[in-house]
C-alpha positions as CSV (number, residue, x, y, z in Angstrom):
1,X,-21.7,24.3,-3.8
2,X,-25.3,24.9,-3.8
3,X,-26.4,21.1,-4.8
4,X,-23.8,20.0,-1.5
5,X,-26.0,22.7,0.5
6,X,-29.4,21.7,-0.9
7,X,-28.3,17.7,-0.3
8,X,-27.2,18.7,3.5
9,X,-30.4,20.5,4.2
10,X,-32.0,17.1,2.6
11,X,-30.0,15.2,5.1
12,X,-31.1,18.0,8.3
13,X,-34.6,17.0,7.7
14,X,-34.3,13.5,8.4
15,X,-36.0,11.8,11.8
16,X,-32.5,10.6,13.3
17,X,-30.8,13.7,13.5
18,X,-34.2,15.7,14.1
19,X,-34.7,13.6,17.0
20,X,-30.6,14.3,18.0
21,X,-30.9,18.0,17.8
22,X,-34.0,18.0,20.1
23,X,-32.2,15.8,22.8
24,X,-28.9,18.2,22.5
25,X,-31.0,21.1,23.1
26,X,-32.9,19.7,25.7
27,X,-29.6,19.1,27.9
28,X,-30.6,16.9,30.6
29,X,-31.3,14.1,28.3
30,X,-27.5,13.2,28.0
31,X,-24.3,13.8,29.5
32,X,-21.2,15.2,27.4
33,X,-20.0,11.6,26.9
34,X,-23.3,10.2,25.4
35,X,-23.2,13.8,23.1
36,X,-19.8,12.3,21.9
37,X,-21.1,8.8,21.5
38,X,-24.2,9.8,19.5
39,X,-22.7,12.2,17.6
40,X,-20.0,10.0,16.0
41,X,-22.6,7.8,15.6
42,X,-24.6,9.5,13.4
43,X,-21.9,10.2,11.3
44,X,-20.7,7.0,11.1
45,X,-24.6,6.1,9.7
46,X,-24.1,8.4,7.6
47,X,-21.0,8.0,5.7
48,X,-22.1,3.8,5.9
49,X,-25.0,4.7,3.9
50,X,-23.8,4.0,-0.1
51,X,-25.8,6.4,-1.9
52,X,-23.0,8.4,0.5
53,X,-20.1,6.3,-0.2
54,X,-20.9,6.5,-3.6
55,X,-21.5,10.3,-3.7
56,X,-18.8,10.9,-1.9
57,X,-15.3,8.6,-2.3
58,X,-14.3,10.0,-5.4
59,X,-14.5,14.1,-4.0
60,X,-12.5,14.4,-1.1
61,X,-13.6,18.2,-1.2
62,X,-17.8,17.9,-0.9
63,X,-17.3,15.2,1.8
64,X,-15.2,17.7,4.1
65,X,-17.6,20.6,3.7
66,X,-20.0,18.2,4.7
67,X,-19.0,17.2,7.6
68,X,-18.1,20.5,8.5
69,X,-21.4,22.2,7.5
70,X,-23.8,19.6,9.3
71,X,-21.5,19.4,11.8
72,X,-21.9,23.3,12.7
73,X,-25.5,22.8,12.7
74,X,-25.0,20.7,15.8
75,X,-22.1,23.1,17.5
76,X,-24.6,26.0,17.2
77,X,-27.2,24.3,18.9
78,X,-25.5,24.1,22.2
79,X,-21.7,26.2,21.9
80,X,-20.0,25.3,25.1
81,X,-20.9,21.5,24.5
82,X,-17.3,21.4,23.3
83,X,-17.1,17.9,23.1
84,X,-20.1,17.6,20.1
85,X,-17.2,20.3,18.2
86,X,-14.3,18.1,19.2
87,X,-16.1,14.7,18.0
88,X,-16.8,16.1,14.9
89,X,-13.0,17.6,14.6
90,X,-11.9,14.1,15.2
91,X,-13.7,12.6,12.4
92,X,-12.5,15.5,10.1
93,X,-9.0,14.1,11.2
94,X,-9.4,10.8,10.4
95,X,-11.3,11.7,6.9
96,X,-8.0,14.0,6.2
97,X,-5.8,11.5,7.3
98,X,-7.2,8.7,4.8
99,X,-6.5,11.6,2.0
100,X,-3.2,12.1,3.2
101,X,-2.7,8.3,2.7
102,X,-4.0,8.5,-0.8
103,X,-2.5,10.8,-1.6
104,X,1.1,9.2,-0.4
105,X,0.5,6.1,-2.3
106,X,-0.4,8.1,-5.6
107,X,3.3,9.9,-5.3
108,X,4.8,6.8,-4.0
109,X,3.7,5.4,-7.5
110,X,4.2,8.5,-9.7
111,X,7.5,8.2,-8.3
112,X,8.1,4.3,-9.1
113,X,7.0,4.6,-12.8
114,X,9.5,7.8,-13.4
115,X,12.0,5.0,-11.8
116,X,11.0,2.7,-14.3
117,X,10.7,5.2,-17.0
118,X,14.5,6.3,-16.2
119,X,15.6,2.9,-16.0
120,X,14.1,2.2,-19.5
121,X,15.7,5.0,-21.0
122,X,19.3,4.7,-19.8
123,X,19.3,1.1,-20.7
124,X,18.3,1.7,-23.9
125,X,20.6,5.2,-24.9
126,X,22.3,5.3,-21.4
127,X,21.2,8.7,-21.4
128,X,18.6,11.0,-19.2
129,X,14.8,11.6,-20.6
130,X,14.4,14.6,-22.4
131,X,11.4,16.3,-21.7
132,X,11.0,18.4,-24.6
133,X,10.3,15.5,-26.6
134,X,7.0,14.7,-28.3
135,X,5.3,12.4,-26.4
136,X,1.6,11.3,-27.3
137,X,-1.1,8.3,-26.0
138,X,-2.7,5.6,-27.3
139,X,-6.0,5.7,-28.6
140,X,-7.0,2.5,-26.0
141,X,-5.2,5.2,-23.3
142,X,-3.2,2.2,-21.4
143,X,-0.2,3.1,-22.4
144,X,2.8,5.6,-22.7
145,X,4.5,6.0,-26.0
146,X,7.4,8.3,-26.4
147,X,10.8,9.0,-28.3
148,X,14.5,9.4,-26.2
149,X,17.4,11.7,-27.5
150,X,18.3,9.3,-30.1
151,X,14.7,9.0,-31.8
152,X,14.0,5.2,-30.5
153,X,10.3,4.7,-29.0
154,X,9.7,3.3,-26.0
155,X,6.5,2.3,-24.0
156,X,5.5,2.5,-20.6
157,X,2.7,1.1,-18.7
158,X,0.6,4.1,-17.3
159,X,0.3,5.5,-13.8
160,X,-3.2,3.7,-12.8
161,X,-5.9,6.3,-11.3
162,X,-5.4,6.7,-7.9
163,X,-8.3,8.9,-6.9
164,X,-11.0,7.0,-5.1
165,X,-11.0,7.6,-1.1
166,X,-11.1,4.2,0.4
167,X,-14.4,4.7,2.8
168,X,-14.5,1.9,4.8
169,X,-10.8,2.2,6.2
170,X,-12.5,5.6,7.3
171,X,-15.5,3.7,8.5
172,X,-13.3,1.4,10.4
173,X,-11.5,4.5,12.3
174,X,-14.9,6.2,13.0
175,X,-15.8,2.6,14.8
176,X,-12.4,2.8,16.8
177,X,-13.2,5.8,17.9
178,X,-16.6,5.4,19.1
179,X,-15.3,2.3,20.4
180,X,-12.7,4.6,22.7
181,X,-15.1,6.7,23.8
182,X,-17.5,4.0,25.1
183,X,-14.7,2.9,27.1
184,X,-13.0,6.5,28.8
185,X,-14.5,6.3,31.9
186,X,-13.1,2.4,32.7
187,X,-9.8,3.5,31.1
188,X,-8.9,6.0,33.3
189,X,-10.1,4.5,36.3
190,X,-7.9,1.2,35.7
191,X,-5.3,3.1,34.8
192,X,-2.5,2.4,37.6
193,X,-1.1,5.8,37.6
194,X,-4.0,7.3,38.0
195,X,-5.0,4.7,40.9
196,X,-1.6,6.2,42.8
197,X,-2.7,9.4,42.4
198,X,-4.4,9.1,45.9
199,X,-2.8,7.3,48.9
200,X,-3.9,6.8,52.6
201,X,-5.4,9.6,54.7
202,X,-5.4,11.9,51.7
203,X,-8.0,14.7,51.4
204,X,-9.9,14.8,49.0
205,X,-11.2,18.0,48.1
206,X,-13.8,18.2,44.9
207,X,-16.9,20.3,43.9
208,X,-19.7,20.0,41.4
209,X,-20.8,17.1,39.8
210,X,-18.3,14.5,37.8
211,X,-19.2,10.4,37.0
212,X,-15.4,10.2,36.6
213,X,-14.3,11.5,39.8
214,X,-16.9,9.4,41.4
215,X,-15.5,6.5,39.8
216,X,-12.6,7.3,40.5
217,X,-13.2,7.4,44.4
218,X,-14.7,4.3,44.4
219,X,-12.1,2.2,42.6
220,X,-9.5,3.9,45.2
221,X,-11.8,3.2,48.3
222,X,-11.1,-0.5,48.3
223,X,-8.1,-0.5,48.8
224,X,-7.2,3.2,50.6
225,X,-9.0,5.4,53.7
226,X,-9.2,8.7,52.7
227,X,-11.9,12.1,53.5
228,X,-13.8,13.8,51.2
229,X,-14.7,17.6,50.8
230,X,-17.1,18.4,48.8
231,X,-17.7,22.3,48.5
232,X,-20.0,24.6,47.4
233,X,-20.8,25.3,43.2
234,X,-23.3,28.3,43.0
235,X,-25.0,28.9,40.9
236,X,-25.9,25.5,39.7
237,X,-25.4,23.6,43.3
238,X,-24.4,20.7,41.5
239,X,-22.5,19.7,45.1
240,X,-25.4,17.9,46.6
241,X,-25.5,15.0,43.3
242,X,-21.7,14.8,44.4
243,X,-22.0,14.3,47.7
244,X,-25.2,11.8,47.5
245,X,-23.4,10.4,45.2
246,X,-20.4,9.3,47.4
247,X,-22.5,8.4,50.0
248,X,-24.0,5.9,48.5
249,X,-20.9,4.3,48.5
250,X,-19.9,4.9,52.0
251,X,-17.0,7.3,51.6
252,X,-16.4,9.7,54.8
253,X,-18.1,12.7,53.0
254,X,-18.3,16.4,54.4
255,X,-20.1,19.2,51.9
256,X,-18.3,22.6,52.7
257,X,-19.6,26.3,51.8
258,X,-16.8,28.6,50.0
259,X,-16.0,30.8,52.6
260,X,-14.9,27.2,54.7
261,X,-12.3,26.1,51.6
262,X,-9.4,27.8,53.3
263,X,-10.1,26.7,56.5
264,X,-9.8,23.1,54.7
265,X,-6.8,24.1,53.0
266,X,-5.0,25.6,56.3
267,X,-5.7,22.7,58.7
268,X,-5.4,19.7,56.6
269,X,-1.5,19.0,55.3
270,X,-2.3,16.1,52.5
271,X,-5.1,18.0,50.5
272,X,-5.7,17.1,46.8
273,X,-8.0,19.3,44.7
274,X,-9.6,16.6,42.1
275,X,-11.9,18.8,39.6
276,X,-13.7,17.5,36.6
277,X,-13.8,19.7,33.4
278,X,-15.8,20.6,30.8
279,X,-13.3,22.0,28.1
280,X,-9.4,21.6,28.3
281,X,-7.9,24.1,26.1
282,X,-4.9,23.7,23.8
283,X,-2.6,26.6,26.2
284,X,-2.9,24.0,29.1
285,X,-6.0,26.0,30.7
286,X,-9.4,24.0,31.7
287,X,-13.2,25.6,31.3
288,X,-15.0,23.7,34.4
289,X,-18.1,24.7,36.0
290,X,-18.7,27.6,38.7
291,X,-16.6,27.5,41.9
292,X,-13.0,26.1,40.6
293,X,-11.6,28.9,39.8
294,X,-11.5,29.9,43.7
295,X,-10.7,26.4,45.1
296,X,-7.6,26.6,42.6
297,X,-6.6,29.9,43.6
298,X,-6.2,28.4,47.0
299,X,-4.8,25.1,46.3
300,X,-1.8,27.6,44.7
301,X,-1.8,29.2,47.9
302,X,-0.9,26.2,50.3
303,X,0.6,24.0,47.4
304,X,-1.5,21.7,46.9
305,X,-1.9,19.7,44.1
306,X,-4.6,20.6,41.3
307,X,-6.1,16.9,39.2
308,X,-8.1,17.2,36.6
309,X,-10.0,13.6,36.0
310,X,-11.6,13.6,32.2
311,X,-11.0,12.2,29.1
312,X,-9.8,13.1,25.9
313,X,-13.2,14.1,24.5
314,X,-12.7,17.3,26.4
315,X,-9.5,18.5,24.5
316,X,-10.7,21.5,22.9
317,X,-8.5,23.0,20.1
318,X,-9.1,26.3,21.4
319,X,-6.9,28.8,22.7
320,X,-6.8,31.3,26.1
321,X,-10.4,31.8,27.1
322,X,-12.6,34.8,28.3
323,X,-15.4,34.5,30.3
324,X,-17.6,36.8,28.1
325,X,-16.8,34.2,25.1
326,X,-18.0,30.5,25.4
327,X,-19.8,30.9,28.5
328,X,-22.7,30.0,29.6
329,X,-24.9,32.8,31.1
330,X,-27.9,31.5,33.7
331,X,-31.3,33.7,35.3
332,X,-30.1,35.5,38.8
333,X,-33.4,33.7,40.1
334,X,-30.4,30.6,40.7
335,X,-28.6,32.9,43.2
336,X,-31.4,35.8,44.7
337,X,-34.6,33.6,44.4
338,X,-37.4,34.0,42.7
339,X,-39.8,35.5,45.6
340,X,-36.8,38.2,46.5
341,X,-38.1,41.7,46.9
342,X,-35.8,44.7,45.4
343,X,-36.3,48.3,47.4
344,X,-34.9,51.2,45.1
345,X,-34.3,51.7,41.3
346,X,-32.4,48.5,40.0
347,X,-32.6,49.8,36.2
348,X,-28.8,50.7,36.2
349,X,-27.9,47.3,37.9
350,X,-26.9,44.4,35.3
351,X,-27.5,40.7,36.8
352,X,-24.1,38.5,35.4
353,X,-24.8,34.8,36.7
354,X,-22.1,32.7,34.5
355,X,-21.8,29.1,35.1
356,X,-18.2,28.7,33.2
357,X,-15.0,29.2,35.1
358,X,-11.5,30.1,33.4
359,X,-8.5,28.1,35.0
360,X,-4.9,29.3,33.7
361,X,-2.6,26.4,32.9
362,X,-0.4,27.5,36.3
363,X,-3.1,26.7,38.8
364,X,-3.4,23.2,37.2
365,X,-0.8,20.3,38.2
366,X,-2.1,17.6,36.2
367,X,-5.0,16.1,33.7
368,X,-5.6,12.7,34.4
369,X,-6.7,11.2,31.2
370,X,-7.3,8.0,29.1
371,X,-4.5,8.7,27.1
372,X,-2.7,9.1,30.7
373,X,-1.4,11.7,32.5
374,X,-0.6,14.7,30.9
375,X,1.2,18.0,31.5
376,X,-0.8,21.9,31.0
377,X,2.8,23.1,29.9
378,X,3.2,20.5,27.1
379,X,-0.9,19.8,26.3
380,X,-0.6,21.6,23.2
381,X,1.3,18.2,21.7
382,X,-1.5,16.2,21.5
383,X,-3.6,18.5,19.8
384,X,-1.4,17.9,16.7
385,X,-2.3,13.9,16.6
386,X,-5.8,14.7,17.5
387,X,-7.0,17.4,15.0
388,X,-5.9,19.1,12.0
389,X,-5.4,22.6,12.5
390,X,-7.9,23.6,9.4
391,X,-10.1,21.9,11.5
392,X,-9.4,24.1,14.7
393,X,-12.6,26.6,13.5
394,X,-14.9,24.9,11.5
């Protein structure tokens, strides 16, 4: 265990994933979708490399709690960047999977040469083995020699070793997936159900910033006339990208304050709530950024519909969430200003700026995904093809 540690801190300390780790912590360099990309990546570098493949193929063991342990290394940089833990949960997947597949094969043939050994024996006495008898091996250890009931020897070829992890069929899965998540954003945008998600005169209302939704939008505005609502997202005000964003493409855009959401809600009768996410949990719920907890409390109260637009990166194996766990905590200079003057004693008053909202799987109608469209109640069912739930807290 300590050579695997002293290898992985060998690995740490190389310029690629020095240079990672700075641009993960730096937060603006790359959106959650490029943190997916580059992190699989990496990995898939990494495990290329043959000194790796070589280390590695025949201990099944050492290359999990590698993964795992550099892995962490990049999930504590930046905790409620789910999707760097859910990339690296993926790959653990697809390394467990290839073991469950060799593993399969080794019993499949265990189980053909008993066959053959039973078959051998009742043609010969017409009697089952008995496994108390002496048995012994060959000094050139390629084959079986032992006696039946009636004392008459016998030889079978041995079981061959079925040991070695076949790397590049996990290679090849590693490049699938990479190849997946280069395409989520054009998946779910082309994606037809998703397209009928929105019809004519619908309003749209959204908040914060999301490339998906955006993308969304603009596939639907060829072809549809629709209004758009943008509202408010303290602390971060990531409305104004969103609405400059839809502009640009000349969509009838209005940005909206919180305390003007109901208003929305109460005069408009087609109103669709499309939100983008930033975790979605395996009880259904979402993690998305400050303001859509309220906007979904409201959408519940007029009935309207709740979509969230992201892709599978953001299916977290993580159950019900609490806003002092996993969230992400910001200076009260975002909301009171940095020039604001305090009158009085404010030594016994505590400044709580989150940026994270908790949405219960209720208040959500939909996810609109690249695997398709999926439902909070049932959500839960494609965590088990995803992950492997040793994998769930690394």
């Amino acid at each position: 265990m300590e050579y695997l540690l002293e290898h992985i801190r060998k690995i740490e300390s190389t310029k690629d994933i020095q240079e990672l780790k700075r641009k993960l912590r730096r937060k603006k360099d790359m959106n959650s979708t490029e943190a997916s990309l580059q992190i699989a990546q990496l990995f898939y570098d990494l495990l290329k490399d043959q000194t790796i493949k070589n280390k590695y193929k025949n201990n099944p063991t050492a290359l999990i709690l590698l993964v795992q342990k550099l892995g962490q290394t990049f999930i504590d940089i930046d905790p409620v960047q789910f999707c760097i833990g859910n990339t690296i949960k993926k790959i653990l997947h697809i390394i467990r999977e290839e073991i469950r597949e060799n593993q399969k094969d080794k019993n499949n043939n265990s189980n053909e040469t008993k066959e053959s050994l039973s078959n051998t024996v009742n043609q010969e006495n017409k009697k089952l083995l008995d496994i108390k008898n002496l048995e012994y091996t060959d000094s050139d250890n390629t084959t079986e020699k032992s006696f039946n009931s009636s004392g008459q020897l016998y030889e079978v070829k041995k079981e061959e070793s079925n040991d070695e992890l076949n790397m590049d069929v996990i290679l090849e899965n590693i490049d699938t997936l990479i190849a997946e998540m280069s395409s989520i954003s054009e998946t779910i945008t082309e994606k037809k159900e998703i397209k009928d998600l929105i019809s004519d005169n619908d309003i749209i209302l959204t908040t914060n910033y999301s490339e998906q939704i955006v993308k969304i939008l603009s596939e639907n505005k060829r072809t549809k006339k629709f209004k758009v609502f943008v509202c408010e997202s303290a602390p971060k005000l990531r409305e104004k990208s969103m609405s400059e964003e839809l502009k640009k493409i000349k969509l009838d855009v209005t940005t909206v304050e919180n305390d003007d959401i109901y208003s929305v809600m109460k005069k408009y009768t087609k109103v669709k709530v499309f939100l983008g996410a930033k975790a979605i949990l395996n009880n259904g719920g979402l993690i998305a950024y400050g303001g859509s907890y309220n906007i979904c409390l409201l959408a519940s109260m007029f009935s309207n519909p709740v979509i969230i637009a992201a892709g599978a990166t953001k299916l977290t194996p993580m159950y019900s969430f609490k806003h002092e766990f996993y969230n992400e905590y910001l200076s009260p200079d975002l909301i009171f200003g940095k020039n604001m003057n305090y009158n009085g004693d404010i030594s016994n008053i505590q400044f709580n700026t989150p940026s994270l909202d908790y949405i219960p799987p209720n208040l959500i109608s939909m996810y609109a995904t690249d695997i398709g469209i999926l439902n909070p109640k049932f959500l839960y069912k494609n965590f088990n093809e995803m992950y492997d739930l040793e994998d769930y807290e690394i």
